[in-house]
C-alpha positions as CSV (number, residue, x, y, z in Angstrom):
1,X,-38.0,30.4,-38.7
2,X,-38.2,26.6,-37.7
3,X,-36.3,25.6,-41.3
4,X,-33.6,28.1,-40.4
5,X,-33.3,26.2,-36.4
6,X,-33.4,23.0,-38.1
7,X,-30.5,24.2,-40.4
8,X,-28.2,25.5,-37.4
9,X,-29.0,22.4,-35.7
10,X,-27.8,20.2,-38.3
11,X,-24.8,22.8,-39.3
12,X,-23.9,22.2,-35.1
13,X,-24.5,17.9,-35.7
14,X,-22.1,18.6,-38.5
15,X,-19.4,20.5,-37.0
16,X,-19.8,17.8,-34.2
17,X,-19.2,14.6,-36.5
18,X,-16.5,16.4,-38.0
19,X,-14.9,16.8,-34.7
20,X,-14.9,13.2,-33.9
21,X,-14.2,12.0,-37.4
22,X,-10.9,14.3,-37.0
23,X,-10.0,13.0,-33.8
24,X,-10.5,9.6,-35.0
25,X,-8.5,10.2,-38.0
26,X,-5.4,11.4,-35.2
27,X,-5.9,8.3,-33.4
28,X,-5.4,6.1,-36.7
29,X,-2.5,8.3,-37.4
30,X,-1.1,7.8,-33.9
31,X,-1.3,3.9,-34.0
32,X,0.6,3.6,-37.6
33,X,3.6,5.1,-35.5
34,X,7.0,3.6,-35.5
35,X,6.6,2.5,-31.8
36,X,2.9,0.9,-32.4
37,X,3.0,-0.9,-35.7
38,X,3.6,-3.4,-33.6
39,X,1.2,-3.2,-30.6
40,X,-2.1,-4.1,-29.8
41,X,-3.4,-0.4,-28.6
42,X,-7.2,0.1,-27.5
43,X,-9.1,3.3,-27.2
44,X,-12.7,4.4,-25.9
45,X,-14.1,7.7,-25.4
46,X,-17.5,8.6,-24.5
47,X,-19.4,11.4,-22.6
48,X,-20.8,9.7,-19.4
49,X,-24.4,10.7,-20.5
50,X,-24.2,9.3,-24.5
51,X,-24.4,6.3,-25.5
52,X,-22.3,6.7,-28.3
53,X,-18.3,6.6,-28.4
54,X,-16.1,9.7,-29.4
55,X,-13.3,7.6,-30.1
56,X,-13.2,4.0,-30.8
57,X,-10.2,1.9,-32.0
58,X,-9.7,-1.6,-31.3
59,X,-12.4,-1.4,-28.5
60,X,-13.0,-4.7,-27.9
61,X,-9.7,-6.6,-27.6
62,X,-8.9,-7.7,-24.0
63,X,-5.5,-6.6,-23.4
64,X,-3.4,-6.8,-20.1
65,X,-4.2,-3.1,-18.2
66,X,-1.6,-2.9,-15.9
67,X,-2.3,-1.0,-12.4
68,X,-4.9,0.9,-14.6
69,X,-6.8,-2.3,-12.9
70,X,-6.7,-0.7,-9.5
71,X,-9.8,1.6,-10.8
72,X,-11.5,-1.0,-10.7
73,X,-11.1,-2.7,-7.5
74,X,-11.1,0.1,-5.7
75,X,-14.5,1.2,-7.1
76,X,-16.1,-2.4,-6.4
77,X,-14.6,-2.0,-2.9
78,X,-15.9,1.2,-2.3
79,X,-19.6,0.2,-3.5
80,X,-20.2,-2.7,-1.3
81,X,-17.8,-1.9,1.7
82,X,-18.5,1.8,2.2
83,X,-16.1,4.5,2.1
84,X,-16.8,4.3,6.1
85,X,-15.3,0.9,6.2
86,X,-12.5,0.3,8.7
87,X,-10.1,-3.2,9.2
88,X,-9.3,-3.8,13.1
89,X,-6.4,-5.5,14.3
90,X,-7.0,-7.0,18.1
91,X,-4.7,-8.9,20.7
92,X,-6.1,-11.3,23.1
93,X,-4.7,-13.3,26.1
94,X,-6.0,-16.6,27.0
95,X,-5.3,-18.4,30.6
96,X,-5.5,-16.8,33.9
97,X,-3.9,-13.0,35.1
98,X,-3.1,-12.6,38.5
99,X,-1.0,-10.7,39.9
100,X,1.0,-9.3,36.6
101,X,1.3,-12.6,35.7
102,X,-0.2,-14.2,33.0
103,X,-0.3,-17.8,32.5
104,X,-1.6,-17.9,28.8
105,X,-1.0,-17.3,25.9
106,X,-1.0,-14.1,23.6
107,X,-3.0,-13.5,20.2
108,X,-2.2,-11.1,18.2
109,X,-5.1,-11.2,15.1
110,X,-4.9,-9.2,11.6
111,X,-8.1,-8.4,10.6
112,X,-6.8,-7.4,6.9
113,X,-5.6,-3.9,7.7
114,X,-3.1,-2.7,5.4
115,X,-2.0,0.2,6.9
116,X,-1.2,-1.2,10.5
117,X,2.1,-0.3,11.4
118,X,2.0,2.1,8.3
119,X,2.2,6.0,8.2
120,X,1.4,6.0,4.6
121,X,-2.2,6.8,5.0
122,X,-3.5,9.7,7.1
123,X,-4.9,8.4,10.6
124,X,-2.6,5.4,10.9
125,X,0.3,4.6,13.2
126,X,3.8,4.2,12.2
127,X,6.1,1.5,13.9
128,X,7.1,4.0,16.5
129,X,3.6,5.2,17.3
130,X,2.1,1.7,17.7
131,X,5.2,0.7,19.9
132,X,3.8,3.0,22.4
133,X,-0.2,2.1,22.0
134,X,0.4,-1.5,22.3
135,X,2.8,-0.8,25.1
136,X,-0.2,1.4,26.7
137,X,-2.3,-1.2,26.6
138,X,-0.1,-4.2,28.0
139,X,0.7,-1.6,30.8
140,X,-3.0,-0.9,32.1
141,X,-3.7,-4.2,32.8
142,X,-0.4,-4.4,34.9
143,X,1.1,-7.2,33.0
144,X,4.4,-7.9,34.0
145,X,5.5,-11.3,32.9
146,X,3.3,-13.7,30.5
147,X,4.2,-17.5,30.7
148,X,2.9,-18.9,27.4
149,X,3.5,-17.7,23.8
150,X,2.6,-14.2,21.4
151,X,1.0,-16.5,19.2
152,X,-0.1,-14.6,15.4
153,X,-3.8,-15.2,14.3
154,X,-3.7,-14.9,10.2
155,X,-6.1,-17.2,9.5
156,X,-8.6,-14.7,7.9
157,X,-7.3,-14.8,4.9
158,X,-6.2,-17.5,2.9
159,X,-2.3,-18.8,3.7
160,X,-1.6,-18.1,0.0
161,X,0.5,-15.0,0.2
162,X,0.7,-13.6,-3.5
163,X,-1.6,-14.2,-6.5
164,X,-0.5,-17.3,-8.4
165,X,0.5,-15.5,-11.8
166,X,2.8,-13.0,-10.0
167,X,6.3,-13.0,-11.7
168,X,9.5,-14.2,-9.6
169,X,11.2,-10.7,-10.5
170,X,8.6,-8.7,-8.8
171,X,7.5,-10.9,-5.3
172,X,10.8,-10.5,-3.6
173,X,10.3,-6.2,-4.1
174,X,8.4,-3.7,-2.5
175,X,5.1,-4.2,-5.3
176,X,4.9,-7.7,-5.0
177,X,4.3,-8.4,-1.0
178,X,2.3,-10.4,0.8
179,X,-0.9,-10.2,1.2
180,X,-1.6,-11.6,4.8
181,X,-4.2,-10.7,7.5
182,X,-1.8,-9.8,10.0
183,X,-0.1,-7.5,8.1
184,X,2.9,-5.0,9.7
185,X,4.9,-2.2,8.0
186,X,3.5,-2.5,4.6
187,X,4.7,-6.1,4.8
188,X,8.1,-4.6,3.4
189,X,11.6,-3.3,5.0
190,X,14.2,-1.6,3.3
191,X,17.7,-2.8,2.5
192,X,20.8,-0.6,2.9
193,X,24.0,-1.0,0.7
194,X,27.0,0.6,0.9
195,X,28.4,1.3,-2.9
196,X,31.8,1.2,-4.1
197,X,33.9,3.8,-5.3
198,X,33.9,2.7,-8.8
199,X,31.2,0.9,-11.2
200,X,31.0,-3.1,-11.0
201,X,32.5,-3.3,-7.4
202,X,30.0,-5.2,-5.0
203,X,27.5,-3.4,-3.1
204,X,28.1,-3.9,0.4
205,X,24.9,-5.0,2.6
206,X,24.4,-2.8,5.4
207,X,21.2,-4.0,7.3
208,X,17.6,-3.6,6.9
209,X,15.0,-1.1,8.6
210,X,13.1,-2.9,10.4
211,X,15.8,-5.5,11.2
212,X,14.0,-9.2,9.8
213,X,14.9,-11.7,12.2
214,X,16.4,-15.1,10.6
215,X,16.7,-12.9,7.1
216,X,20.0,-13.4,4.9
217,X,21.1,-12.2,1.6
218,X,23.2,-13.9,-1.2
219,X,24.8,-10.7,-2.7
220,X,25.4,-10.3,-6.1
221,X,24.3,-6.6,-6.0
222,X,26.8,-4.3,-7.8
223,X,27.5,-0.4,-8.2
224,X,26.3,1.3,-11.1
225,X,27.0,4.5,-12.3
226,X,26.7,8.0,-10.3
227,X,23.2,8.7,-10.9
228,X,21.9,5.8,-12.5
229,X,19.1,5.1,-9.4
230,X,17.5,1.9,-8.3
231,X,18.3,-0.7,-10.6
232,X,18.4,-3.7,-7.8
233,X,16.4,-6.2,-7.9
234,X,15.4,-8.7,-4.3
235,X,14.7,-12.4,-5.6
236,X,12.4,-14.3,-2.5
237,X,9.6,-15.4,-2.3
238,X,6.9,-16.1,0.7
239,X,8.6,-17.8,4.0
240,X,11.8,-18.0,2.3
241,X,14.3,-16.2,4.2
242,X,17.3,-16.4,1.7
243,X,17.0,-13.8,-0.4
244,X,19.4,-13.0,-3.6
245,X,20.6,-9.5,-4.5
246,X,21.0,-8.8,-8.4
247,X,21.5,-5.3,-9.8
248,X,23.4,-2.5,-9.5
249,X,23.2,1.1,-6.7
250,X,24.2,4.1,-7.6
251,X,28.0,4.6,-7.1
252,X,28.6,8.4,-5.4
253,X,26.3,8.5,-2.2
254,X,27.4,6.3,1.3
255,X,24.4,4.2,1.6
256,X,21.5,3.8,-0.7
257,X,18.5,1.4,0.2
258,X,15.4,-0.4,-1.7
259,X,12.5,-1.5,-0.8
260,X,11.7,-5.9,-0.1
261,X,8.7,-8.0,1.1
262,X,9.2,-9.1,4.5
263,X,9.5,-13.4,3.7
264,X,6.2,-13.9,6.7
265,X,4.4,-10.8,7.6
266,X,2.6,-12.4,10.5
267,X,5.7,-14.1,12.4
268,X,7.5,-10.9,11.9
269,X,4.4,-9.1,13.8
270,X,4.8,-11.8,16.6
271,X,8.3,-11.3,17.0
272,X,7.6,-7.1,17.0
273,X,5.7,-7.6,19.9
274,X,7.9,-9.6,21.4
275,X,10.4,-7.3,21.1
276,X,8.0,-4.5,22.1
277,X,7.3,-6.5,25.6
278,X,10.8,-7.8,26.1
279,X,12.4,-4.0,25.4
280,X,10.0,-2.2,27.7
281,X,10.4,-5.1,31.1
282,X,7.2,-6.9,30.5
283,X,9.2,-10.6,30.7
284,X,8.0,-13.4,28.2
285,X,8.9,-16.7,28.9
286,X,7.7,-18.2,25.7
287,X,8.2,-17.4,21.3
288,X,6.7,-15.9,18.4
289,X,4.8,-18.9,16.6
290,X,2.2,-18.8,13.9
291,X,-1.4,-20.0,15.0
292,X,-2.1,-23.3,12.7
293,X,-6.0,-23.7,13.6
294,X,-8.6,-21.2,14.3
295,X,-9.2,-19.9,17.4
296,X,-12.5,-18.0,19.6
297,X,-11.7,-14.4,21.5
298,X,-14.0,-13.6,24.7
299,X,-13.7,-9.5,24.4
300,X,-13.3,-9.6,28.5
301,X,-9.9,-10.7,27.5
302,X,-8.9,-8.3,24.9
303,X,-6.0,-6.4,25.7
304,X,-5.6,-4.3,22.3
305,X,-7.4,-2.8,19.3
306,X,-6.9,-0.5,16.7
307,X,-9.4,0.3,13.7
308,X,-7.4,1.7,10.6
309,X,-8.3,4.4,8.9
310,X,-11.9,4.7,6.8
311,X,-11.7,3.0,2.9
312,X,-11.9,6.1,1.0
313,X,-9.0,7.1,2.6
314,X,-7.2,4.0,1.9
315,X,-8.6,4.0,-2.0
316,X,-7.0,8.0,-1.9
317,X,-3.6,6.1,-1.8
318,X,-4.2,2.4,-3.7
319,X,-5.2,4.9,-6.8
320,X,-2.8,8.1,-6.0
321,X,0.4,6.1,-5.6
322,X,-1.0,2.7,-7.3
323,X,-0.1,0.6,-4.3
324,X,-0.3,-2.7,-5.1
325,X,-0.1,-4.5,-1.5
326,X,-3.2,-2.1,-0.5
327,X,-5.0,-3.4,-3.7
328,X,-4.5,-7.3,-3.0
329,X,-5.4,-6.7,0.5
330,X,-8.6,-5.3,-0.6
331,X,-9.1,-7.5,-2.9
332,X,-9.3,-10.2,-0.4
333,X,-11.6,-8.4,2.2
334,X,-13.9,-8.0,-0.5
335,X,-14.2,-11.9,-1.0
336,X,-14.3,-12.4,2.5
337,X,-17.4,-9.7,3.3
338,X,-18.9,-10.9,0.1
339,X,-18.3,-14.6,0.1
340,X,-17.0,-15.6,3.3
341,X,-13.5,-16.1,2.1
342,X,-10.3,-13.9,2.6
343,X,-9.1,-15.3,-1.2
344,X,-8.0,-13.4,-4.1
345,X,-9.9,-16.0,-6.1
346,X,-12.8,-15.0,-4.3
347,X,-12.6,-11.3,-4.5
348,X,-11.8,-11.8,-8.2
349,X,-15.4,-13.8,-8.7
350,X,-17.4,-10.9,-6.6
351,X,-15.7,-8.3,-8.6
352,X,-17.1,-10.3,-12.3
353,X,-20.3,-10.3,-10.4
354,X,-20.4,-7.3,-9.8
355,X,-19.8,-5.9,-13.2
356,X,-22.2,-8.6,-14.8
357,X,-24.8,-7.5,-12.4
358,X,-24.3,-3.6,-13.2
359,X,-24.5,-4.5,-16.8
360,X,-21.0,-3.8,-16.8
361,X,-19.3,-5.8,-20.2
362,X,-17.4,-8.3,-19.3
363,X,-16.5,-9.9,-22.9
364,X,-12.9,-10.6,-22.5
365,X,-12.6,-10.3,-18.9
366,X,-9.7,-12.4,-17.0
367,X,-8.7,-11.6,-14.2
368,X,-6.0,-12.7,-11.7
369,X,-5.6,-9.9,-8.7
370,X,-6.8,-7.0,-8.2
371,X,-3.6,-4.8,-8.8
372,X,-2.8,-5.4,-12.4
373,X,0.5,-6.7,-11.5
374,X,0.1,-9.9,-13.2
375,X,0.5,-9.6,-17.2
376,X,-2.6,-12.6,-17.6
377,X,-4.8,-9.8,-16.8
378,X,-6.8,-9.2,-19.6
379,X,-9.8,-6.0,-20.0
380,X,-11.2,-3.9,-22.6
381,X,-11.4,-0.5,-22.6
382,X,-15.2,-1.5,-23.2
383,X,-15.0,-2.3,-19.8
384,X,-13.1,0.3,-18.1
385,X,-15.3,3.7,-20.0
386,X,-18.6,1.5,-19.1
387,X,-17.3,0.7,-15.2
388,X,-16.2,4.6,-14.9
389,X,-19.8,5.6,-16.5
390,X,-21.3,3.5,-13.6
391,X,-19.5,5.1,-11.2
392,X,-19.9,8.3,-12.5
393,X,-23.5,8.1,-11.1
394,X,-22.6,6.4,-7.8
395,X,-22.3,7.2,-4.5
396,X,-19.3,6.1,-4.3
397,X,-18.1,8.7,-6.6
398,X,-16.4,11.8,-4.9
399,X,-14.4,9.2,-3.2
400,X,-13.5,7.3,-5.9
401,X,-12.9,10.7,-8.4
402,X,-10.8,12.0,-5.6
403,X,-8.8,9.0,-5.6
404,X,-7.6,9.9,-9.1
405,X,-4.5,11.5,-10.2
406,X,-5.4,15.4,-11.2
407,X,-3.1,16.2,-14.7
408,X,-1.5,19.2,-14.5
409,X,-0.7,20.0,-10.9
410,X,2.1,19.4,-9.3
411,X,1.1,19.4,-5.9
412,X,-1.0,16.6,-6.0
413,X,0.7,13.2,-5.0
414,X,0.1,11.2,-8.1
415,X,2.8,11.6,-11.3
416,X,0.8,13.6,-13.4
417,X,2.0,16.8,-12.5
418,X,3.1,18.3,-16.1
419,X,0.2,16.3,-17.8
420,X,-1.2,18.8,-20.1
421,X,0.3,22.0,-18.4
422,X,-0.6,25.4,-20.4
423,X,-3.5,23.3,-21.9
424,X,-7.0,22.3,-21.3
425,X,-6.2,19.4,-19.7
426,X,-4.5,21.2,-16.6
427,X,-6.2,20.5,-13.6
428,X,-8.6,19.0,-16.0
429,X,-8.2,15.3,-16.1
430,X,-8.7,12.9,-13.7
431,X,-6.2,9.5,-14.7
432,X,-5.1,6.2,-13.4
433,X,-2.3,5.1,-15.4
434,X,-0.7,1.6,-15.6
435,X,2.8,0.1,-16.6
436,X,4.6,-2.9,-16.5
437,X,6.8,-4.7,-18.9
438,X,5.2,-3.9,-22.7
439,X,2.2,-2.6,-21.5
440,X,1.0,1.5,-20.4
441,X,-2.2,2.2,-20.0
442,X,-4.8,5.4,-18.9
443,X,-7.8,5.7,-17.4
444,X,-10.3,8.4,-16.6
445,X,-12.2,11.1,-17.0
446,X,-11.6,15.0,-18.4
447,X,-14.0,17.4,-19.3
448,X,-14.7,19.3,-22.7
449,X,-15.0,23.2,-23.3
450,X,-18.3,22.9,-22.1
451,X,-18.0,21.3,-18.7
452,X,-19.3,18.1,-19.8
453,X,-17.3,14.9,-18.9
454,X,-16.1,12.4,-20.3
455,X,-14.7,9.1,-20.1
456,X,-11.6,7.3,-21.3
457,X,-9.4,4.3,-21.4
458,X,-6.5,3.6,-23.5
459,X,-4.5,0.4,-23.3
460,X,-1.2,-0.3,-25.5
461,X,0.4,-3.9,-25.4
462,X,3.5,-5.3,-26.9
463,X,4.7,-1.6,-28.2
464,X,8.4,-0.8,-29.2
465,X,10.9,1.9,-27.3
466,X,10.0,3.4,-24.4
467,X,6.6,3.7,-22.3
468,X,7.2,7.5,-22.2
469,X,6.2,7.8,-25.5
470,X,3.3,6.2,-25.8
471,X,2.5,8.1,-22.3
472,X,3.2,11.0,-24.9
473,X,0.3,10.2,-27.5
474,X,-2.4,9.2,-24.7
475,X,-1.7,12.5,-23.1
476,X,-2.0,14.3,-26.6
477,X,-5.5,12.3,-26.6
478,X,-6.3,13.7,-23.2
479,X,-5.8,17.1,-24.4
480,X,-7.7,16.5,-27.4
481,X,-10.5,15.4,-26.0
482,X,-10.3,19.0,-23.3
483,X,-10.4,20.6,-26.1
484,X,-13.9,19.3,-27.4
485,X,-16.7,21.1,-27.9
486,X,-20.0,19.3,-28.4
C-alpha cells in the first residue's frame, strides 16, 4: 500500500514539474517574438507559501517598472502609516479679533493632503463643497474684514516640487504635478480649446477650470482628426507661469479640454481663499503670499480644519487609477513620519529600509519616486513577487489587495475589465499594471484551480510595436497560471 502512495505521489510531483516546465517552455517561446527579440523582459511566479518559482526568466535584471511601482509605495505606506491614517489641512489667524475685525494675518497650512479640494476619493470635498466649509468657518467667528495677509504655509515638505528625474514632456500634464504640502484641486486644472473645422488649423484657447491667476499660454496646439483624442501636450514646469501648447484636439466637437499642473499649488490656494472671502463680503485688505520661514499655531486661534479621508481609501485610488500625484505625495509623508523630512529622497531611503529590513531583495534597486514615472527607476521582479509575498501575510493586506485592479470585471474602476473574460482569470486576478515610453509592466496575484495564490510580476523594457501586445502575452500568462493545478 505505502509503495503504491509513494508512486501516486511521485506520478502527482511529475505531472506538477511537467506543468511548470510547459509553462516555462511558453514563456521562452513568448520572449523570441517579433516584438521582444529586442527587449529586456522579466518574469517571476511563485505561490505565496513555496519557496520555489513557477516561472522564472530573466528574474534578476533590474529593469524600469513603470507605475507597477505604485504597489510598492503604497504597501510601505500602508504598513507604517495605517490604513487609519488621515492628512489635515488647518487655517490660523495671527494678531488681534475684535469686533469682526482682524488685524492679522491669515495661514492657510497643507499638511500633505492630496485630496483637499478633490472629489476623487470618497469622503473628500470638491472645490464647491470646501467653498462653503471654509466659508462656515470664517463666518462663526463673525469675521468681517481682516487687515493683514492669507499667507500659504507649505513648508512641510520640501520646496522641490517634482522628483529630479521627471521628464519635461510629462511635468507640465496632469501625471506629472506638484507635489506640495498645501495642495488644492489635485494640483491640476483643465484647459479648454476650441478646434477648427478642419485638421492643422489652430486650436483656439478657451480658459481653464479653475481659472489660474497670472497663467498664459504660447499656443501652438492644433486640430487633429475627428476622433483622434488627446494628443496635446502642456510644456511648464514648477512656478513658471508661461506654459506652451503643442499637439493636436480632436476636430468635430466645440470644446475639448486636457488636464495641466497648476505652475504653484500653494499660492493658487492663497489666492482661492481670497477669492472665497472677497466673493462672500468678508473684505481683505491685504494678498496671497507664500510663507518663506516657518511659523508656530496656538489652536485658540484656529479658524479651520479638515482631516482627509483614511489611507486605505486613498491607496484604493493611487493603485485603481495609478495616480501618480497621490503616489509622490505619499511618498513624502512617509519620509517626513519616518525621518522627519517631507522629501522624496527621504521617502525613497525609508522605502529601501524597509524592504532590506523585511528581507525584501533589493539587488538592483534604484529608485527615484514613488510613482514609477521616471524611467531611472530600476526593480526586479525578484523584488516585486518577494514584496507581494510579504504583504500577502500583512495586516495591511485586505487594503492593499483591494486596492488592486480585479481582471475580468468591468465594473470595477481599474482597466482591466476584459482581462481574461470567459477564462480562469475572470474576477480572478488581482494586477497593477505600468506603462510609459518602452516599458509595460504587471503585477499581482491570481489564484490556481485550487484556490491557492499566487504571485507575479512581469516587466518588459525596450520592446518593439505596441504596448498592447505585450499587454496581450502577460495576460495569456495570467491565464496560464489560473489555469494551474498544483
Amino acid at each position: 500500500m505505502k509503495k503504491i502512495i509513494s508512486l501516486f505521489l511521485l506520478l502527482v510531483i511529475s505531472l506538477n514539474a511537467q506543468t511548470n516546465i510547459k509553462l516555462q517552455k511558453q514563456i521562452e517561446e513568448y520572449s523570441n517574438q517579433d516584438n521582444m527579440q529586442s527587449a529586456v523582459w522579466s518574469v517571476y511566479a511563485k505561490y505565496v507559501d513555496d519557496k520555489k518559482p513557477l516561472i522564472t526568466l530573466n528574474s534578476n535584471k533590474a529593469l524600469a517598472p513603470a507605475s507597477g511601482l505604485k504597489i510598492i509605495t503604497s504597501g510601505v505606506g500602508l504598513e507604517l502609516l495605517g490604513k487609519d491614517y488621515r492628512f489635515f489641512t488647518r487655517i490660523f489667524y495671527d494678531g488681534k479679533l475684535e469686533d469682526g475685525i482682524l488685524n492679522g494675518d491669515i495661514y492657510f497650512v497643507g499638511g500633505g493632503d492630496p485630496t483637499f479640494g478633490s472629489s476623487r476619493v470618497e469622503g473628500s470635498s470638491d472645490l464647491d463643497q470646501l467653498s462653503n466649509e471654509i466659508y462656515s468657518s470664517f463666518k462663526k467667528l463673525n469675521i468681517k474684514i481682516i487687515n493683514g495677509n492669507i499667507y500659504a504655509d507649505a513648508l512641510k515638505y520640501s520646496d522641490n516640487a517634482i522628483p529630479n528625474n521627471w521628464y519635461w514632456i510629462d511635468i507640465g500634464n496632469y501625471y506629472g504635478t506638484s507635489n506640495t504640502a498645501l495642495s488644492l484641486n489635485d494640483n491640476l486644472y483643465e484647459l479648454y480649446f476650441k478646434p477648427g473645422k478642419a485638421k492643422g488649423d489652430i486650436a483656439e484657447v478657451l480658459r481653464t477650470e479653475p481659472a489660474i491667476p497670472n497663467l498664459t499660454f504660447t499656443n501652438y496646439m492644433k486640430t487633429g482628426a475627428k476622433g483622434s483624442g488627446d494628443n496635446g501636450y502642456i510644456f511648464s514646469a514648477p512656478n513658471l507661469f508661461n506654459a506652451v501648447l503643442r499637439g493636436t484636439v480632436p476636430a468635430g466637437v466645440d470644446e475639448f479640454s486636457i488636464k495641466g499642473s497648476i505652475p504653484n499649488p500653494p499660492l493658487f490656494a492663497a489666492q482661492f481663499l481670497l477669492r472665497i472671502l472677497n466673493e462672500n463680503g468678508i473684505k481683505v485688505n491685504g494678498t496671497a503670499k507664500i510663507l518663506e520661514t516657518p511659523k508656530s499655531y496656538s489652536l485658540e486661534k484656529m479658524i479651520f480644519e479638515k482631516a482627509s479621508p483614511t489611507l486605505d481609501k486613498i491607496v484604493y485610488i493611487i493603485n485603481k487609477k495609478s495616480f501618480n500625484f497621490y503616489t509622490e505625495m505619499l511618498l513624502k509623508e512617509i519620509g517626513f513620519v519616518i525621518k522627519g523630512e517631507g522629501t522624496t529622497e527621504a521617502g525613497i531611503e525609508v522605502v529601501s529600509k524597509f524592504l532590506k529590513e523585511k528581507n525584501i531583495s533589493t539587488k538592483g534597486l534604484n529608485l527615484f519616486d514613488g510613482s514609477g514615472l521616471s524611467r531611472s527607476n530600476a526593480i526586479t521582479t525578484v523584488t516585486f513577487v518577494q514584496f507581494l509575498d510579504y504583504m500577502y501575510n500583512s495586516k495591511s493586506f485586505i487594503p492593499f489587495y483591494n486596492s488592486l485592479g480585479i481582471t475580468g470585471d468591468s465594473e470595477d474602476i481599474a482597466a482591466f475589465g476584459n482581462y481574461g473574460k470567459g477564462t480562469s482569470l475572470e474576477k480572478n486576478g488581482r494586477v497593477k499594471s505600468g506603462f510609459i515610453g518602452g516599458v509595460r509592466s504587471h503585477q499581482g496575484y491570481v489564484k490556481d484551480k485550487e484556490g491557492r495564490t499566487i504571485s507575479f510580476s512581469f516587466i518588459a523594457n525596450n520592446y518593439e510595436g505596441s504596448s498592447s501586445a505585450v499587454s496581450k502575452i502577460h495576460e495569456k500568462i495570467m491565464i496560464e497560471l489560473a489555469e494551474l493545478k498544483k
